[in-house]
N, C-alpha and C positions, 0 to 999 in steps of 0.2 A: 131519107130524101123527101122533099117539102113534093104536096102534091100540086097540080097546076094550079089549084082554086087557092091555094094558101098565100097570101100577102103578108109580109113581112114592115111595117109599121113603126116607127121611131117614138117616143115619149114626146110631147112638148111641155110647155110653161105657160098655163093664163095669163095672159096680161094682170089681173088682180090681182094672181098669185106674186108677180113680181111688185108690185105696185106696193104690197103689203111685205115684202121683203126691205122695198128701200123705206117706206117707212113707218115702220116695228122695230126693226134690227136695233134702232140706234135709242138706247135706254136716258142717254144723256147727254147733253152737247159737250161737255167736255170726254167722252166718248169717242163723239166724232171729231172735234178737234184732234185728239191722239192717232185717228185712223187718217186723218191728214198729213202729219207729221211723217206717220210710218210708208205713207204714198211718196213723201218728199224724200226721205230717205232710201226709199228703193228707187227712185229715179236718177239714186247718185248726187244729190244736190248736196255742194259744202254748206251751207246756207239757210234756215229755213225761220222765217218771221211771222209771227201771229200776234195779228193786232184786234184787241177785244175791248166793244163799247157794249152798251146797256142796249144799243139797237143794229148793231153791226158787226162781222166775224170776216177779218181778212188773215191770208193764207199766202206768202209766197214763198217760193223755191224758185234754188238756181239751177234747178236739175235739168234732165234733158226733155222732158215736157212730151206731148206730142207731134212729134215727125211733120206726118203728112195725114193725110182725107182714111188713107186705109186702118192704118192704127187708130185714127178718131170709132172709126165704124167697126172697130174688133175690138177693140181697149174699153173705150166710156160707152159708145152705144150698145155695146151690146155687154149685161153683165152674167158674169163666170165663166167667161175666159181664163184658161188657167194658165201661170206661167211658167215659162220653160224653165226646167231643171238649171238654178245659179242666176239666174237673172232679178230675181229680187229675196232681199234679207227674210222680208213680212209676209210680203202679200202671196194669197195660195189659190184665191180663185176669184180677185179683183171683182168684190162685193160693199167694200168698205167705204167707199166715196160715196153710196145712197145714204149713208146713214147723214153726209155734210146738204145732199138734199131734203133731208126731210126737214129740216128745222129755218129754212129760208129761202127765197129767192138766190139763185147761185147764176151767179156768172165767172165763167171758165174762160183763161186768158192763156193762148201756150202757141209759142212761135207766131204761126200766119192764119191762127184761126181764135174763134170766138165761139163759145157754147153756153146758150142763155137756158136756163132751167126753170122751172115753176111749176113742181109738181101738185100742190093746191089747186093754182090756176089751169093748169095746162095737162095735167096728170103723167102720160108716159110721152108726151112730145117735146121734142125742145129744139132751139133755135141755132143752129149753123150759120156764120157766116162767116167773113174776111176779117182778119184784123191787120191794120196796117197805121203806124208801123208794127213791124214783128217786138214779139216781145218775149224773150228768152224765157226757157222754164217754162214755171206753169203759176199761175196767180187765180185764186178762188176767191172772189168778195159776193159774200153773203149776206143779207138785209134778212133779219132775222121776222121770223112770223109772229114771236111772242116777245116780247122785248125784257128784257134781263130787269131784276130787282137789283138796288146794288148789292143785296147780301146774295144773292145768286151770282153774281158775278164775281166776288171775293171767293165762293166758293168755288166757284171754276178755274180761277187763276191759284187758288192752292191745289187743290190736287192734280192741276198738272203740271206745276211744280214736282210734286212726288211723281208723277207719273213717266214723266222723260228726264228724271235725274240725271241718269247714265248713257243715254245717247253721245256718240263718240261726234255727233255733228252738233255743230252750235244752233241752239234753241231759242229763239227771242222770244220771249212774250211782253208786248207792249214796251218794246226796245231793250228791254235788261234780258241778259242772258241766263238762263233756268235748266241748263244741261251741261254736265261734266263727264270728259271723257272718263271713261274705270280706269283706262292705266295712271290716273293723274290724281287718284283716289288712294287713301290708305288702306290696308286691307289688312285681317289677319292670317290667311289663308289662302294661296294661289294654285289652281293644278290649269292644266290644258284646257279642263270643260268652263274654270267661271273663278270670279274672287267671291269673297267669302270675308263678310265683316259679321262674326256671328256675337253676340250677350243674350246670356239666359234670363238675363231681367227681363226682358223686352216679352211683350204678351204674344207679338206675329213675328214672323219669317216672311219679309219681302222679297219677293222672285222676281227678279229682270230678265225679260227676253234679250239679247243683246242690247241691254240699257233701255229697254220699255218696261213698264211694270207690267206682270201678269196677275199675281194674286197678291197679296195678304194672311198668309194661311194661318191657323192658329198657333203660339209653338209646340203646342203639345202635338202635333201632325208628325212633323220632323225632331223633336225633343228640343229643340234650342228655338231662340229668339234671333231676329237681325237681319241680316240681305246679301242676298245671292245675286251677282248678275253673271249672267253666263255668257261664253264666247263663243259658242255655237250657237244654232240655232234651236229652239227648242220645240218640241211639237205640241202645238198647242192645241184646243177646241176649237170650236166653230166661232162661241162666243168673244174667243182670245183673254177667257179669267181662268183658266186653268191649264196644267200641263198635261197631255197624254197619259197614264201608263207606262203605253208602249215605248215612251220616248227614249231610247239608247242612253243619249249623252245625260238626260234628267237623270236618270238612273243610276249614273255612274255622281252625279253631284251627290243623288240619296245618300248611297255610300259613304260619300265624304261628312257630311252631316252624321250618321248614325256613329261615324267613327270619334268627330267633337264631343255627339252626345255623351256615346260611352265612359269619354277619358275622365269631363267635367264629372257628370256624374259616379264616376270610381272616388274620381279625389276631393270633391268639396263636403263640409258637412251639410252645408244646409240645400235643398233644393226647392227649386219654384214647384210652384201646383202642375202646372203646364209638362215640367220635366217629370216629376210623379207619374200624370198621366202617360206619356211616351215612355215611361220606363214599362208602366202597368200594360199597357197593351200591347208592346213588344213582348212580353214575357208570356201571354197569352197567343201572339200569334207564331211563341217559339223562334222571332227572331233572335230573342235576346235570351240564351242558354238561364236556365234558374237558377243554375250553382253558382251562376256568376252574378245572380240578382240577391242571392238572399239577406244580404247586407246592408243593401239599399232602405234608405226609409222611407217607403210609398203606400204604406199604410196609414189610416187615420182614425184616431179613437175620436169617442163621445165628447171632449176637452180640448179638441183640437190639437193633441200633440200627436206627432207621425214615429212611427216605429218600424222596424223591418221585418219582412214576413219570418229569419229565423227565430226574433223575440215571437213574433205570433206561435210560433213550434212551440215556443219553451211553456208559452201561455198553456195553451190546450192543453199539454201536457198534464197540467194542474189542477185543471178544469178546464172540460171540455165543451160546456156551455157557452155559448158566442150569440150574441142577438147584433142590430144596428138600430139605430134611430138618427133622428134629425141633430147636428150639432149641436152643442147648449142643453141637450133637454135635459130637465130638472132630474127627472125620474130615473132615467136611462143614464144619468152620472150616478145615481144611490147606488143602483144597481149594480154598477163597477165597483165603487166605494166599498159597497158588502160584502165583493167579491159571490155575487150571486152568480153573473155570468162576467165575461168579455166582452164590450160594448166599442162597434165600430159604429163610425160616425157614416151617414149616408154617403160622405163624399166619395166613401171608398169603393161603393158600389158606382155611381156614376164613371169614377175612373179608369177602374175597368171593364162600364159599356155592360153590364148586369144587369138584369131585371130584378133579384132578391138574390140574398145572401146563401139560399141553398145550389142555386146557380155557378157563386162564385167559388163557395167551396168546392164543388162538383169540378168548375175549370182546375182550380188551383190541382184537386187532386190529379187529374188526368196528364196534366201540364208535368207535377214530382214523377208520376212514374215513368213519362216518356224519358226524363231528364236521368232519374235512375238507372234507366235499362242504357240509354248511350253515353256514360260515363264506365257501366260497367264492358261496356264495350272499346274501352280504350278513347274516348274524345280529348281531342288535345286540350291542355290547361290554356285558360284565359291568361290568367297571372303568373306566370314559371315559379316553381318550388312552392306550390300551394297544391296539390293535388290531393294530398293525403286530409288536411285537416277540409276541402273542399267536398270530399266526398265523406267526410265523417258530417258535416254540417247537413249537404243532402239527404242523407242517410235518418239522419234524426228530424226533418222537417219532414219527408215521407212518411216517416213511420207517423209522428202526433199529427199531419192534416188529417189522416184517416180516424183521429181519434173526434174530432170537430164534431159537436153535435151542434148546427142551427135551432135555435130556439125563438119566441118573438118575446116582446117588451110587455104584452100582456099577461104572459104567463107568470111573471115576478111582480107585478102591479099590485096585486094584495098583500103583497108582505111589506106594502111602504104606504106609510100615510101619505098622502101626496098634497095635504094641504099645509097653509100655511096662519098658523095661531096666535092672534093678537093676547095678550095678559096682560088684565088691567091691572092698574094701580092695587088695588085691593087684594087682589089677589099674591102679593109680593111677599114677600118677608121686609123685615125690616132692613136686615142685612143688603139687602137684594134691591130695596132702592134708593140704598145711599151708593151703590155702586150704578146704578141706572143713570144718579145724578154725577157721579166720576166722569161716565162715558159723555151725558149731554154737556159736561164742561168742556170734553173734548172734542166734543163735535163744534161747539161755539168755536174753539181755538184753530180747526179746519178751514171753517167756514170765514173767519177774519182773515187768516193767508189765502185763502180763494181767491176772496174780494179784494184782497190788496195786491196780488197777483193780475187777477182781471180787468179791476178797475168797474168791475160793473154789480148787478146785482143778483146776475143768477145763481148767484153761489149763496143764496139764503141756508142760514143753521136750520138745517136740518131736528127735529124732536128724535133722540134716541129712547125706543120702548121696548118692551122684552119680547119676545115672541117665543114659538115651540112650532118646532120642524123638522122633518127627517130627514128632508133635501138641501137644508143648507144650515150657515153658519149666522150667515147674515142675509137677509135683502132690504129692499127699499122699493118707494113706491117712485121713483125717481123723482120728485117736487120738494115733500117737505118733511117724509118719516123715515128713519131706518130702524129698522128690527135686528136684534141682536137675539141669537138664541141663545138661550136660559142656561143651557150648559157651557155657553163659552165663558158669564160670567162670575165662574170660577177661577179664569186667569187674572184678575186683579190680584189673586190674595198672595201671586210669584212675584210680585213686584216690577221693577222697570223690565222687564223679559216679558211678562205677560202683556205689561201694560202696553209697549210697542207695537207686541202681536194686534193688539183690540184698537190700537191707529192705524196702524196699517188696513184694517179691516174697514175702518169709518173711509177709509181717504179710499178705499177701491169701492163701496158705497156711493160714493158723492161724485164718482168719476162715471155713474149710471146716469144716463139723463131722462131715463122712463123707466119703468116698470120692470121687475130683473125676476119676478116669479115664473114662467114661464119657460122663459129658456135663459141661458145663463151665459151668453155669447160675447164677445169681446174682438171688435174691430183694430185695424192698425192707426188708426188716432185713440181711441181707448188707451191701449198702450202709450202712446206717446205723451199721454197726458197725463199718466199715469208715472211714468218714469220721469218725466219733467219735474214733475212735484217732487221726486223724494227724492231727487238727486239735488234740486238747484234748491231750495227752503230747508229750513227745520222743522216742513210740519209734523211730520212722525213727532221729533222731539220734545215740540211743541204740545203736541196733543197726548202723548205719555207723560209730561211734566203737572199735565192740569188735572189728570186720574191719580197722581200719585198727591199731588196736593190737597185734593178734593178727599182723599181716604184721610190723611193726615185730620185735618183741622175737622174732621166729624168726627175722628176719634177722642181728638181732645176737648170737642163740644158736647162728649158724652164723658167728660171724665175719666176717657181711658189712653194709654199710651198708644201709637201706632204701633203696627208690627215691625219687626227687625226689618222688614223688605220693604217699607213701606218710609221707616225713619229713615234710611240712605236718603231719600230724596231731601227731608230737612238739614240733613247734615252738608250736602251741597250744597246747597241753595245758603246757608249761613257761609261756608268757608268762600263762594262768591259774594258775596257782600264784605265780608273781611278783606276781600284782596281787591275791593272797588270795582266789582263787577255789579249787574245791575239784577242778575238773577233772572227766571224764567219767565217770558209773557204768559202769567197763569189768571188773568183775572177771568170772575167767573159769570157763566153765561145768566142773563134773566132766569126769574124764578119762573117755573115748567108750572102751573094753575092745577094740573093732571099731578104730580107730583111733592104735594107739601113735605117740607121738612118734618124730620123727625122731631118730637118734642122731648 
């Protein structure tokens, strides 16, 4: 029991502290436009128009507005008022209308009153009076304080475009209408809680509160890409860009989502990075059973190609040495190559939220044995009539994770030259630079499909010169030299099989537009122009016809016959001309100053 000196004392709110509530809150005016929108549609308005200039923001709705004097002075005058249980879709404790003040002068037009604002001017007081005539709803015209650039203005009218897509009331912005009911939307997915138009291409996952946006998530959050809008209400944050946790009905969408993820990901081969990750850290937070991941390819080597943690079991097995490094890197692909160790590419760690690789081994193992012990405990099969070869496959990843020794990338670093060795002319055989000058005919014949390709001149002939490397086959300096290493050029003496080989090798050279020693990476235009080339031209053809020519006519400039592998290419080249063809584009490039003919 309180003693008689004891006073019992309510909390209040500083005036500044509210002050700085209506305006901080509002991050950005098409923020508050959207908390306008959500105002109109909880007031029941079929109707809601938003007219936006470079110095002005109008707002009206046909909804029910305010009543009378009493709701003016519980509703707008005083804020966080909360609303009663069903009485509006949005609003949770009618704070969001500061934010339409902070960015202008507001004048508030609803039934038989009028509410002039000017929080700059006037700070926390504002202006009551009569309006007459009455005017249905509620209508906010705002003179803005900072006056819109037009590319600020373009961007506010696009993202609220995305932002009220799915509002079930018509949307106008600057007369055209910018909101579609959901039901009137295609969908691929419909349950009670929301539709569901999901693709795993897509890099986010759009979340609609009943047709408002709420986030953008990444797809790797939920495993899939695309947009949700939900039919309930959702529980969101304070800010309204996220959804609760706690939220029931959100919950029950995750669900739906995890079960997309799964199916896509059981049946396609190839996955996005994004799906990777949502597979990788389900598997770690044991939502997603291991026996039923180990197939998946969410792993990533040194080369950028992905494989599945059972291929990793088989790996270790073999060898139990595993390191990571940076994609591309020179070194850390030898060291694959050698098979020194197993080299995961750093993405694999970021994927699954790792700080180093002794980390992830440590999960991984912890993660096999949990999975072990609850399949030996009877856990229902994922996929029916797979149980047996399902726990032969867990069974064998458990056993080789534990064999996993993490190792680094410096510990093998001495047993690989890691530079890279220019060899001069001089230094040649003879043999060795009449093949040097095969290759640079073949680079001239590259570099003319380039430019008649391009039409331009960055595709300048490259100088081919030998080099010596432990890391690669070829590089370049991406302008104007490629190195071939010395050992490759023993495939000329295979004939058109080798010679192919050694154009296909110039033509992914020439598709580097900088310096390729370092790391050895390869973007999806690389590719594409990569593949363009050898599919729509004959530069391969082309450029394996000008090595096989170029061996030919030094052979016979030295008095000797070509090789049997060597004369095929004379023997075509004549039975086209006999049958009135025109024979291969072989002429030969400028004389190399660096490289004199043999005498």
């Amino acid at each position: 029991m309180d003693t008689p000196s004891t006073e019992r004392r309510r909390f209040g709110m500083h005036a500044n502290l509210l002050y700085d509530v209506i305006t901080k809150q509002a991050g950005t005016l098409q923020k508050a436009i959207l908390e306008g929108v959500m105002n109109g549609v909880d007031a029941r308005a079929s109707r809601i128009e938003i007219a936006l200039t470079n110095e002005t923001l109008t707002i009206n709705d046909d909804g029910k507005g305010f009543k009378d004097r009493t709701e003016i002075e519980q509703f707008f005058e005083t804020f966080g008022t909360p609303h009663a249980e069903g009485d509006a879709r949005f609003g949770r404790f009618r704070m969001g209308r500061g934010q339409l003040m902070a960015f202008g002068r507001n004048l508030w037009k609803t039934n038989r009153f009028k509410m002039a604002v000017d929080i700059k001017g006037h700070g926390l007081d504002y202006d009551l009076s009569a309006l007459s005539p009455p005017q249905p709803g509620c209508s906010i015209e705002i003179a803005l304080y900072d006056p819109l650039l037009p590319s600020e203005r373009d961007n506010i009218e696009r993202e609220l475009r995305s932002w009220v897509a799915y509002v079930d009331v018509p949307v106008l912005l600057n007369g055209k209408q910018i909101s579609k009911p959901p039901s009137e939307a295609e969908w691929d997915v419909e349950t009670p809680e929301a539709w569901f138009k999901l693709a795993a291409t897509r890099n986010t996952l759009s979340v609609y509160n009943l047709g408002v946006l709420v986030m953008n998530a990444p797809a790797s959050r939920f495993g899939t890409g695309g947009t949700v809008v939900s039919k309930q209400r959702l529980d969101v944050n304070f800010a309204r860009n996220d959804v609760q946790s706690t939220c029931p009905v959100f919950n029950r969408i995750k669900a739906e989502l995890r079960k997309h993820s799964d199916q896509v990901v059981v049946a396609k081969p190839k996955m996005s990075d994004a799906e990777r990750q949502h597979v990788a850290e389900r598997i770690l937070g044991k939502s997603l059973p291991l026996e039923d991941a180990l197939d998946i390819k969410i792993l990533t080597d040194v080369e950028g190609r992905h494989f599945a943690l059972n291929k990793l079991g088989t790996l270790l097995e073999s060898n139990p040495a595993i390191v990571t490094a940076p994609r591309g890197d020179r070194v850390a692909i030898r060291i694959a190559e050698a098979r020194l160790a197993h080299v995961l590419a750093n993405d694999t760690l970021e994927r699954f939220g790792v700080d180093d690789l002794a980390d992830l081994i440590g999960q991984l193992q912890d993660v096999a044995i949990a999975a072990r012990d609850r399949v030996a405990q009877g856990a229902t099969a994922y996929r029916p009539g797979q149980d047996n070869s399902r726990r032969y496959a867990l069974a064998q990843f458990c056993r080789c994770i534990e064999l996993a020794r993490p190792r680094r990338v410096d510990d093998f670093r001495h047993l690989i030259d890691a530079d890279f060795h220019n060899i001069n002319a001089d230094q040649l055989k003879p043999n060795e630079k009449i093949k040097i000058r095969a290759l640079q005919n073949a680079s001239y014949q590259i570099a003319l499909a380039l430019y008649d390709r391009a039409s331009s001149e960055r595709f300048a002939t490259r100088r081919v010169r030998a080099g010596d490397s432990d890391l690669a086959d070829a590089w370049t300096d991406g302008i104007g030299i490629i190195w071939i290493n010395r050992g490759q050029l023993a495939l000329l003496e295979s004939g058109y099989t080798g010679c192919a080989r050694l154009a296909g090798l110039l033509l992914h050279e020439y598709m580097h537009e900088g310096p390729d020693t370092d790391t050895h990476t390869h973007d999806a235009d690389f590719y594409q122009r990569h593949h363009d080339l050898s599919l729509d031209t004959d530069i391969i053809g082309s450029a394996a016809a000008a090595m096989m020519k170029t061996l030919a006519d030094e052979a016979r400039r030295r008095g000797k016959k070509p090789g049997a592998r060597i004369a095929i290419f004379d023997d075509n080249e004549e039975m086209l001309k006999r049958a009135g063809g025109v024979g291969s584009r072989t002429e030969p490039a400028p004389e190399d100053p660096e490289l004199p003919p043999e005498p």
